[in-house]
C-alpha positions in Angstrom: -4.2 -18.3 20.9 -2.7 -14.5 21.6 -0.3 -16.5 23.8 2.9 -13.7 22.1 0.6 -11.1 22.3 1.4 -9.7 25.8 -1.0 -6.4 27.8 1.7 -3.8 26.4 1.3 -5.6 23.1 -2.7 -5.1 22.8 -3.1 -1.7 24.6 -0.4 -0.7 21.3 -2.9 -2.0 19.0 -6.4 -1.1 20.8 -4.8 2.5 20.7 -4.4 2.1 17.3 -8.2 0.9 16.7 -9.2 3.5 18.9 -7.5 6.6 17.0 -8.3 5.4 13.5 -12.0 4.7 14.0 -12.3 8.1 15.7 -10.7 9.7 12.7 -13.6 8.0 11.1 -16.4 8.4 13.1 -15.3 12.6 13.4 -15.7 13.1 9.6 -18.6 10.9 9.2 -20.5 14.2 10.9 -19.1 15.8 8.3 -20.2 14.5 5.4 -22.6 17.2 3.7 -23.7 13.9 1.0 -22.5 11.6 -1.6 -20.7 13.9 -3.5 -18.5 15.6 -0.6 -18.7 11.8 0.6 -16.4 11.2 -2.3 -14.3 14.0 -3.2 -13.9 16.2 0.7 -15.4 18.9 -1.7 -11.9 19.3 -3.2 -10.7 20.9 0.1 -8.0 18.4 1.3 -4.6 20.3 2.3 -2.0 19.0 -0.1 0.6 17.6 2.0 -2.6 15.8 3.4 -2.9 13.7 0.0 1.0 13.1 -0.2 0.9 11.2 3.1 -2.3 9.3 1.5 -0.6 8.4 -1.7 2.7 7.4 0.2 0.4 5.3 2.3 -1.6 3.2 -0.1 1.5 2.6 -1.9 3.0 1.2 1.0 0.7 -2.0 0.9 1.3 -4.8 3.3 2.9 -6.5 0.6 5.4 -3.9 0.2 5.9 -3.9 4.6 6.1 -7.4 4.6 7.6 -8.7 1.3 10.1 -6.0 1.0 12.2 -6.8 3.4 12.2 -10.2 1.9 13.6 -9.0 -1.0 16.4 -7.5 0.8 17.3 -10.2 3.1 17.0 -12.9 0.0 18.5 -10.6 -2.8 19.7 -6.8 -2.8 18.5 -3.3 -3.8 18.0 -3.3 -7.2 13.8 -2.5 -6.7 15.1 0.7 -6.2 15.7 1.1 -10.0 11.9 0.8 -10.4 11.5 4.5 -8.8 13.3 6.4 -11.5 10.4 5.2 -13.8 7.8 5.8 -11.2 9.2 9.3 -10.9 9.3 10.0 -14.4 5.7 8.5 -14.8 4.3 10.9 -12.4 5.7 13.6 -13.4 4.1 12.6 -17.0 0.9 12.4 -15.2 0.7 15.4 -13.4 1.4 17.6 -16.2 -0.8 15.6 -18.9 -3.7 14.0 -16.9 -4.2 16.1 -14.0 -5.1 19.0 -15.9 -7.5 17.1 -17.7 -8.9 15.8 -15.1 -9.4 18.9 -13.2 -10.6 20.8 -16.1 -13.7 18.4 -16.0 -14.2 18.4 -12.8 -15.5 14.9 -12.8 -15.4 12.6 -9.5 -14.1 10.0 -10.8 -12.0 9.5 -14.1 -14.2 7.2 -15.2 -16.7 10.0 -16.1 -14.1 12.0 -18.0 -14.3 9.2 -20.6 -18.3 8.8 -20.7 -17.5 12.6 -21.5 -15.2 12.0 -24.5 -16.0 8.6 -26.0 -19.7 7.6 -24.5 -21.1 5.5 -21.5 -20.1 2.2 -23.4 -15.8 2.7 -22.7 -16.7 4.2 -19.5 -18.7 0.5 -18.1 -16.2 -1.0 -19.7 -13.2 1.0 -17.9 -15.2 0.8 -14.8 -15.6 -3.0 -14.8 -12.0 -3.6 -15.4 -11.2 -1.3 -12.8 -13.2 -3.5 -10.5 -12.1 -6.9 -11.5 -8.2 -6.2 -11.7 -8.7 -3.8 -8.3 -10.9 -6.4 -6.3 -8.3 -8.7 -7.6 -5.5 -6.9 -6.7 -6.3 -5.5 -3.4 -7.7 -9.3 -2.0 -4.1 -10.4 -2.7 -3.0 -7.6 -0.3 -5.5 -8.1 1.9 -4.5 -12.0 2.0 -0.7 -11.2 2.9 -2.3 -8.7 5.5 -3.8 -11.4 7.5 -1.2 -13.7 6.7 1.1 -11.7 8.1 -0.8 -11.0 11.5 -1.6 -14.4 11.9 2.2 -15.2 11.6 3.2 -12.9 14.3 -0.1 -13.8 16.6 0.1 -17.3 16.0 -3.8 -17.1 15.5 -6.1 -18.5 12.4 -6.2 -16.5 9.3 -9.8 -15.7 9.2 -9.9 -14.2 12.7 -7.6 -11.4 11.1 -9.0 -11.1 8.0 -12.6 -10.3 9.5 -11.4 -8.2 12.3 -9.3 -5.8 10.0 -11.6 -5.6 7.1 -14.4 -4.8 9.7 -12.6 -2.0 11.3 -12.0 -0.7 7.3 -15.2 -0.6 6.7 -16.3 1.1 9.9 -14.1 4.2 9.2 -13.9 4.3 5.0 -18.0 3.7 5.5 -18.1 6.5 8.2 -15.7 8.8 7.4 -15.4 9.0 3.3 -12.3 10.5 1.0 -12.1 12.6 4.4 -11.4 9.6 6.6 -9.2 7.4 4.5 -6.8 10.2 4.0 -6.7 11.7 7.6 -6.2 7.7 8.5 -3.9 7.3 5.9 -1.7 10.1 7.0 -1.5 8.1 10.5 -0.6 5.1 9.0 2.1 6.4 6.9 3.5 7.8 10.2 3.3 4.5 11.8 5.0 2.3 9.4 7.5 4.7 8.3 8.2 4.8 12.4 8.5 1.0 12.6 11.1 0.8 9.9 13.2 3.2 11.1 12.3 1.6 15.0 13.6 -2.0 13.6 16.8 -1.4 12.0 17.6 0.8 15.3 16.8 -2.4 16.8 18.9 -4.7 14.9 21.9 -2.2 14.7 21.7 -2.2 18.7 21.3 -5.8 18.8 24.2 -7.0 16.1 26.4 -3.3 15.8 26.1 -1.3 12.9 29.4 -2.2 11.4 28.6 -5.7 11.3 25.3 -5.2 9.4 27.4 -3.0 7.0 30.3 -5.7 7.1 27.7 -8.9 5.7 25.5 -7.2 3.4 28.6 -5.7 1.8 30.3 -8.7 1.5 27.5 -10.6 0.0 26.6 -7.7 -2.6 23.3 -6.9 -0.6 24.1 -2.8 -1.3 24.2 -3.3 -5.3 21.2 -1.2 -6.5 22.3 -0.6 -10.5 22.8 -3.6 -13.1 23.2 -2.3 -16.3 23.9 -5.5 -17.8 23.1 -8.9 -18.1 23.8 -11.3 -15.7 24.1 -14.1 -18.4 26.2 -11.5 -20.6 27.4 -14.7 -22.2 24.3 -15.6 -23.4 22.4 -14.1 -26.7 20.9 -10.5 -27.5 17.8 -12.0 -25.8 20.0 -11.8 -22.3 19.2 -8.0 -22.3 15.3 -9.1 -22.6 15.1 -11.5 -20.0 16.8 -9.9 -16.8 13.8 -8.0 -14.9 16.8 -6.4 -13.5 18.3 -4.8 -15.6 18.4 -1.0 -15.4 16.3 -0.1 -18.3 14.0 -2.6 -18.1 13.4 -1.7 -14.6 12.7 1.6 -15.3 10.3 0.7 -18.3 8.3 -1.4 -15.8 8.2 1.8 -13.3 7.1 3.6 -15.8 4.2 2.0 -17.2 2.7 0.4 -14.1 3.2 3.5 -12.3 1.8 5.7 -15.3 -1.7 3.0 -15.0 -1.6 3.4 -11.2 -2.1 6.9 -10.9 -3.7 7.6 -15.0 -5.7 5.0 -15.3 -6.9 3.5 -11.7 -9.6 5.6 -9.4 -8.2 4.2 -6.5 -4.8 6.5 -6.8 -6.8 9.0 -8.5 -9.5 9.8 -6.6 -7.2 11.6 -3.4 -5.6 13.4 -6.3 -9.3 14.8 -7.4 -9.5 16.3 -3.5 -6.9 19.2 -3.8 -8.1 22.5 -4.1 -6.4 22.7 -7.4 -4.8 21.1 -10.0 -1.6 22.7 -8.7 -1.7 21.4 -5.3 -2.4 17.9 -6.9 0.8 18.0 -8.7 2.7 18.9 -6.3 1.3 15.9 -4.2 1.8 13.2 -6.8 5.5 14.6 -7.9 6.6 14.1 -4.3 4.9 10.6 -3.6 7.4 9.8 -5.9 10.6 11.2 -4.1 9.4 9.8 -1.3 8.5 6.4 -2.2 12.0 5.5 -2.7 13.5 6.6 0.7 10.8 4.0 2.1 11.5 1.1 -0.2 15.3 2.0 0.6 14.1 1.8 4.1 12.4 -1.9 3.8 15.2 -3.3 2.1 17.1 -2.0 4.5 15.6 -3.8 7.2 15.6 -7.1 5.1 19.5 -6.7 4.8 20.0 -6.0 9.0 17.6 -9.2 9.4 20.1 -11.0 7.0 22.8 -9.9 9.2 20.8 -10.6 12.3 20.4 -14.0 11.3 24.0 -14.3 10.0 24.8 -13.8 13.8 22.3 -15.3 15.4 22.6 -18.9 14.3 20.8 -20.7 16.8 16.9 -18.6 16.1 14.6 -20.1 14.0 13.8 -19.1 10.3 10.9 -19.9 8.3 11.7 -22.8 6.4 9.7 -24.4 3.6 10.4 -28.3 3.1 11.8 -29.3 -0.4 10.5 -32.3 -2.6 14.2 -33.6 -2.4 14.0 -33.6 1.7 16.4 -30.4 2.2 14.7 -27.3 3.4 14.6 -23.6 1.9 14.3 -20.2 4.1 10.8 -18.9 3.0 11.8 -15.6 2.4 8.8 -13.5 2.0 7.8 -14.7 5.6 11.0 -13.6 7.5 9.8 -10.2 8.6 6.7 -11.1 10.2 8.7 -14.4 11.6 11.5 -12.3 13.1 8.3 -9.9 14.8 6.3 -12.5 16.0 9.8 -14.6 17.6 12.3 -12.0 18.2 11.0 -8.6 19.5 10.9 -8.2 23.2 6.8 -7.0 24.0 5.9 -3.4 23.1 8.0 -3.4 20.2 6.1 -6.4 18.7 2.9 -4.5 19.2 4.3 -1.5 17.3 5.6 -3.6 14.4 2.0 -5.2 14.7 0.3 -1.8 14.3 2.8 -1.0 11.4 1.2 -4.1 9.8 -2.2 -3.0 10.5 -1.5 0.3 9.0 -0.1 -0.6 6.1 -3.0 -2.9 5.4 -5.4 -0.9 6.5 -4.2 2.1 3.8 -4.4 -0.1 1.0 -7.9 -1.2 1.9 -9.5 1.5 2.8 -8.9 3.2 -0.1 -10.0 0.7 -2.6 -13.2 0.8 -0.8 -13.8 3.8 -0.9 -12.8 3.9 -5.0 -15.0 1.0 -5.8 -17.6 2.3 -3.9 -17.5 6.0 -5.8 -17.1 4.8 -9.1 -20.2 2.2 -8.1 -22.3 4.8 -7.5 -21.6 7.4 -10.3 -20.2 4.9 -12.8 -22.8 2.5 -13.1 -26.0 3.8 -11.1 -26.4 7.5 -11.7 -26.1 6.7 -15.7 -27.7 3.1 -15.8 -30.7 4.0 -13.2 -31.0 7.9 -14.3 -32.8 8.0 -10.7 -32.3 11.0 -8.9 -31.6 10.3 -5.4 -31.4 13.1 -2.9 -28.4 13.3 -0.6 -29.1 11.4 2.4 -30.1 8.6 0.0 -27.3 8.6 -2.2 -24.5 9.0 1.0 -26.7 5.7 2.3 -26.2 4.1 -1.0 -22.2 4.7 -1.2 -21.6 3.0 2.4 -23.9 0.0 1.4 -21.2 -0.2 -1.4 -18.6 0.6 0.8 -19.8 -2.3 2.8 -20.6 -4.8 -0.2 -16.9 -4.2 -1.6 -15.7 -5.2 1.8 -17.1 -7.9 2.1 -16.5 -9.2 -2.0 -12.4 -8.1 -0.7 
């Protein structure tokens, strides 16, 4: 089954086990209870929770379908970050100081606080449908993914993944998923940047530039219709289009990090509110160097493939007999067929990682706002803090599992 999976390969990825479960397992002694269990004691360095919000952006949807947006379309996603910059910035300076002001540990609390227990169950029970829902998604491309590039079933890697989560968000806490996360945000960013190295090598640099040009893959701005023929509903249909784009950023980004305790909660461990501004503010200049980077590689894999006519694509069979490239599948295709060993375990890891920051930290969100959500205020029974830090890993555990 690991036939492409070569002894370079693995001792890549058992390296990669091996540091972030020891990131885990070295904060899980420090761990003073439930509480520090959940918010590091509001002592993470800043530039700390940057790397963890760039990280659980970066889902493995985003490493592995980004690139298929590139390599099928062009770069207008990247009109989504001006909203998602603006949105931040919104939240920063209108939530953040709320938030802090409280001193809740989760934001769910700050509602109990101004409009009773009844909107915070029923904020903290959409939280865990649409997250649960969200996040097993994720977690699905994940294994998907890894299974693609290992050529092994797609339960083997969605256990052995999830179980190595769970070891370190259940062992180390807010502490451990952002120490990981700051790893993992170093490893994916790396493979990127690796990759297109690669392919520019491979193909030349002027060629990539020479077929993405010439098929409009650079275009990142449409501030009009495509069907400008068409009626005032045109400028309402195009997802797109500039301001509609924007809009999108805006409002998704503004629920992300307002309204969802998985984006909020590393926030909630700076020192001070500050320091949490500053950390959320520059996510957001960040994030769209890395999506820039992503499509980047699925426009150097266009050209790769452009070139290379004779390798094998991912192709999904049509009712009327033809065959389509499955684009959403060409990154981890071209990794698990086209990168000489060593490289393919990086890219591997890179997968891992950007799984892996996604997951933990919905864990360890659903497993906070468990705990002082629904059973400090529905079981009013004091536990002390051995009890309670036991309680938050079952959860941490159970939401694994449920994922």
């Amino acid at each position: 089954m690991l036939d492409k999976l070569t002894l370079l390969d693995g001792l890549i990825v058992l390296l990669y086990f091996a540091a972030v479960l020891g990131i885990g397992f070295y904060h899980a002694h420090r761990s003073k209870g439930s509480d520090d269990f959940i918010s590091g004691s509001r002592q993470m360095p800043w530039l700390a929770v940057l790397g963890s919000l760039v990280a659980t952006e970066v889902s493995a949807s985003t490493f592995l379908a980004t690139p298929g947006v590139g390599f099928s379309e062009n770069m207008s996603y990247l009109q989504f970050g001006v909203g998602s910059i603006l949105a931040r910035i919104f939240i920063a300076f209108v939530f953040l100081g709320a938030f802090y002001a409280t001193n809740y540990l989760t934001i769910y609390a700050f509602l109990a606080s101004r409009f009773g227990n009844h909107t915070r169950y029923t904020a903290t029970f959409f939280f865990f449908a649409t997250r649960l829902l969200a996040s097993a998604v994720r977690l699905m491309i994940a294994a998907k993914g890894i299974s693609l590039i290992l050529n092994i079933p797609f339960e083997y890697c969605l256990i052995t993944f999830t179980l190595i989560a769970v070891i370190y968000t259940g062992g180390g806490g807010i502490r451990g998923i952002i120490w990981t996360d700051v790893l993992q945000a170093v490893v994916f960013i790396s493979c990127g940047l690796v990759l297109i190295a690669y392919i520019g090598q491979d193909i030349g640099w002027q060629t990539i530039y020479e077929i993405g040009n010439s098929q409009n893959r650079f275009d990142v701005f449409q501030f009009t219709p495509k069907d400008s023929g068409g009626s005032w509903l045109s400028w309402l249909n195009d997802p797109k289009l500039f301001f509609i784009a924007v809009i999108f950023g805006f409002i998704s980004t503004a629920a992300a990090f307002g309204t969802d305790q998985d984006m909020t909660q590393r926030m909630l461990t700076c020192k001070d509110v500050k320091s949490a501004r500053r950390s959320v503010i520059l996510s957001g200049c960040i994030s769209i160097p890395i999506a820039a980077l992503f499509l980047m590689v699925g426009i150097a894999l266009f050209a790769f493939y452009q070139v290379h006519l004779d390798a094998s694509l991912p192709l999904q069979q049509l009712a009327d007999g033809s065959t389509k490239v499955i684009s959403d599948d060409i990154f981890p295709h071209f990794i698990g067929s086209q990168l000489p060993p060593g490289l393919r375990g990086l890219l591997l890891v890179g997968v891992l990682a950007a799984a892996m920051s996604s997951l933990d930290s919905t864990m360890g969100a659903l497993s906070s706002s468990a705990l002082v959500d629904l059973y400090r205020p529905l079981f009013k029974k004091e536990l002390n803090e051995k009890a309670a830090l036991r309680l938050t890993r079952a959860f941490v555990c159970m939401f694994g599992i449920v994922l």
